[in-house]
C-alpha positions in Angstrom: 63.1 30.3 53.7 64.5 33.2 52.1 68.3 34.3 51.5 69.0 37.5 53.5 72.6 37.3 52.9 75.3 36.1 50.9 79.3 35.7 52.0 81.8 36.9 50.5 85.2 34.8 50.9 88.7 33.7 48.7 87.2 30.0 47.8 85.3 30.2 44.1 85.0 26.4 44.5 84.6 23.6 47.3 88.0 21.6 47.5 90.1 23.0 49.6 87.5 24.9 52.0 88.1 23.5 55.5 85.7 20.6 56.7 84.3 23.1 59.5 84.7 26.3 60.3 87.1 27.6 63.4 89.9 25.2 62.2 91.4 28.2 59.8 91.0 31.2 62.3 92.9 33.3 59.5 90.4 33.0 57.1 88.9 36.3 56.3 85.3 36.5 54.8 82.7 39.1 54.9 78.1 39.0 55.1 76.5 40.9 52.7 73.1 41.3 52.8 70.5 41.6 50.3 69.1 44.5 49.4 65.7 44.1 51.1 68.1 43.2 54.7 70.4 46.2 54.9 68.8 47.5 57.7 71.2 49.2 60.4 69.3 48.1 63.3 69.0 44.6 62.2 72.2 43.8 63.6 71.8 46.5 66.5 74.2 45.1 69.4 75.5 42.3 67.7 78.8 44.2 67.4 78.9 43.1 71.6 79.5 39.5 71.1 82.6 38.2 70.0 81.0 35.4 68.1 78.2 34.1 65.9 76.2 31.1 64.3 75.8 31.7 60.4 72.6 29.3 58.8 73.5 28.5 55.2 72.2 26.6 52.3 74.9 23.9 50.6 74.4 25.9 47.6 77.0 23.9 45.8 75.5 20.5 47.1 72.0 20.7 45.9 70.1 17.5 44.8 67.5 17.8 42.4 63.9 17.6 43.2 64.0 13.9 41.4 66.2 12.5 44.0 66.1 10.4 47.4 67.8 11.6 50.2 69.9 8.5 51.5 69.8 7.9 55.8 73.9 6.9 55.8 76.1 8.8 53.7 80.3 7.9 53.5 82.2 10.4 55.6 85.6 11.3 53.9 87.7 11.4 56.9 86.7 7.6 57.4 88.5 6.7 54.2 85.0 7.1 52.2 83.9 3.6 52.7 82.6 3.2 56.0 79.0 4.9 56.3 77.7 6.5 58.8 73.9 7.9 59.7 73.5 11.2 57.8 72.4 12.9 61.1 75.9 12.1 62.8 77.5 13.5 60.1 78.2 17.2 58.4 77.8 15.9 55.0 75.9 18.4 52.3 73.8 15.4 51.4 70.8 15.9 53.6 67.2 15.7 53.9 67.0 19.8 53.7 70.3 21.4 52.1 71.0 23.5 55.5 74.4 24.2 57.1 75.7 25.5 60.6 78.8 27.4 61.2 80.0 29.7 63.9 82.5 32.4 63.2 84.3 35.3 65.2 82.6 38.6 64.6 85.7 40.8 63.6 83.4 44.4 63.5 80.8 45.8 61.6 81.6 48.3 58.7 78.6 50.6 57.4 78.5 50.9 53.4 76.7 53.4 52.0 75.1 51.4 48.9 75.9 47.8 51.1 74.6 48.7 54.6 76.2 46.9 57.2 79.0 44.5 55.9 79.7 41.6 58.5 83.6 40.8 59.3 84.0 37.4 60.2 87.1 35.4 60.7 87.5 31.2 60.6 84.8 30.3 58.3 84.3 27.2 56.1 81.9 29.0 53.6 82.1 29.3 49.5 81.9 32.9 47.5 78.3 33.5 47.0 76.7 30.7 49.9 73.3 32.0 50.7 72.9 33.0 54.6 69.8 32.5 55.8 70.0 33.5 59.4 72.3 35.1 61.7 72.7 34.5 65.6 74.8 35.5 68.4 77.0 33.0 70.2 76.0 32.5 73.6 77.5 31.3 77.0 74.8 28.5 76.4 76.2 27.2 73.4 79.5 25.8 75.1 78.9 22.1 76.4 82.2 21.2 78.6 81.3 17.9 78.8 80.7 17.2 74.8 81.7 13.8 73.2 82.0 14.0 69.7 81.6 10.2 68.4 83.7 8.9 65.3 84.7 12.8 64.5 87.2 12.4 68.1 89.0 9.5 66.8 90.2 11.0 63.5 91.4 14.0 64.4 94.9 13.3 63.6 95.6 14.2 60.0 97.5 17.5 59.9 100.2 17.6 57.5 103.6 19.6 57.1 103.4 22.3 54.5 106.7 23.3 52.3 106.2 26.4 50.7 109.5 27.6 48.8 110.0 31.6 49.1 109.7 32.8 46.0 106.1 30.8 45.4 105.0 32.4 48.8 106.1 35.7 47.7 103.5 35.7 45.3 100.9 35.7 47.7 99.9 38.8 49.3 101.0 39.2 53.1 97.6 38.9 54.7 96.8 35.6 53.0 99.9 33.7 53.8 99.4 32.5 57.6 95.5 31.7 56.0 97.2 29.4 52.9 99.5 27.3 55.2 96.5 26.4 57.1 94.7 25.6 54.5 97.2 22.8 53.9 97.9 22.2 56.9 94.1 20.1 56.9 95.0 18.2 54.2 92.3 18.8 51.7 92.7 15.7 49.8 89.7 13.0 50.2 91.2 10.7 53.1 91.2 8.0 50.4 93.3 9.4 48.1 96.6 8.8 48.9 98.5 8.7 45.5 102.0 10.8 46.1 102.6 11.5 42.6 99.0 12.8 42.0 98.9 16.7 42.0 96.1 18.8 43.7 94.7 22.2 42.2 93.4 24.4 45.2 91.4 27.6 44.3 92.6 30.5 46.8 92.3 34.1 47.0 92.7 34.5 43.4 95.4 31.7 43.0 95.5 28.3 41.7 97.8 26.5 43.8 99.3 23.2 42.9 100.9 20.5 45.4 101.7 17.0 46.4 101.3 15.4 49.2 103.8 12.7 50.2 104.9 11.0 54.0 103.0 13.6 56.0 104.1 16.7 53.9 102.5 19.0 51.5 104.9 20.2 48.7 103.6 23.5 46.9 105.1 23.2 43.5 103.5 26.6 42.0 101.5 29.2 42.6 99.6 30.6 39.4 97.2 34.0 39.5 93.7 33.2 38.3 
């Protein structure tokens, strides 16, 4: 397959970048093509949907053509120790390197040296992840009756986040609301629970620091890039 596209979002690295996308509707990111995909009418009446299915490559999460691909991997939000069947999972570590993510299609801009740039909002995607495919969201895709397996019973994990004002002044307006949920999910690894320990989360330019201690996230500072 070949990359046609290439998102553009606040994350330069993968902690911290929610665990699927839709949980962060804030989050702001945009598709650029490549230049042999710029194309007007490629994405002639996408603008009528309100959402879409982005195809990526776990860039970040690429094994080497030396290595095995394992049938269980160790989901994090089950503590990291419990395995489950790398097909029931989301994990990165699979067979072919390919990830699935729906977004809400917030307009299409035209660019004169870009083409058409893609607004999307609620993605869980890294600066730079490849895009192989775009497709519309249709009435088709929603199952009413879903189960969703181990994923259901771990949903819980949302903690408090304690921002004091003059940190969060330092962040512009339009990425605040996206920051607090950001922590909101916890990005620690479920089996790291160390209060004292202190996070680094990459952000829109920011390196933020923080604690996590009783079900609340303490920011202690917010440093620019």
């Amino acid at each position: 397959m070949i990359t046609i596209a290439r998102i553009r979002s606040d994350f330069p690295a993968k902690f911290g970048i929610p665990r699927q996308s839709g949980l962060v509707p804030e989050l702001r990111a945009t598709v650029v093509f490549e230049p042999g995909f710029r194309n007007p009418d490629a994405v002639r009446g996408l603008d009528g949907f309100s959402h879409l299915w982005l195809l990526w490559e776990f860039s970040a999460s690429m094994r080497s053509q030396n290595e095995s691909w394992s049938p269980t991997v160790r989901p994090p939000r089950l503590g990291g120790e419990t395995r489950m069947g790398v097909f029931a999972t989301r994990s990165p570590f699979r067979p072919n390197p390919i990830g699935l993510s729906s977004a809400r299609l917030l307009g299409i801009e035209p660019d004169p040296q870009l083409g058409p740039v893609v607004h999307v909002g609620g993605t869980d995607l890294m600066d730079g992840t490849p895009i192989y495919d775009i497709k519309p969201y249709v009435a088709a895709d929603i199952h009413t009756d879903a189960r969703f397996g181990f994923a259901d019973c771990h949903a819980d994990y949302r903690v408090r986040v304690e921002i004091p004002d003059e940190l969060l002044a330092l962040v512009p307006p339009d990425k605040r609301a996206a920051l607090r949920g950001l922590l909101a999910e916890d990005p620690r690894p479920a089996y790291q629970d160390d209060p004292t320990r202190r996070y680094g989360l990459l952000f829109a330019g920011f390196n933020i620091k923080f604690t996590v201690a009783d079900g609340v996230l303490d920011v202690h500072s917010i440093e620019p890039r």
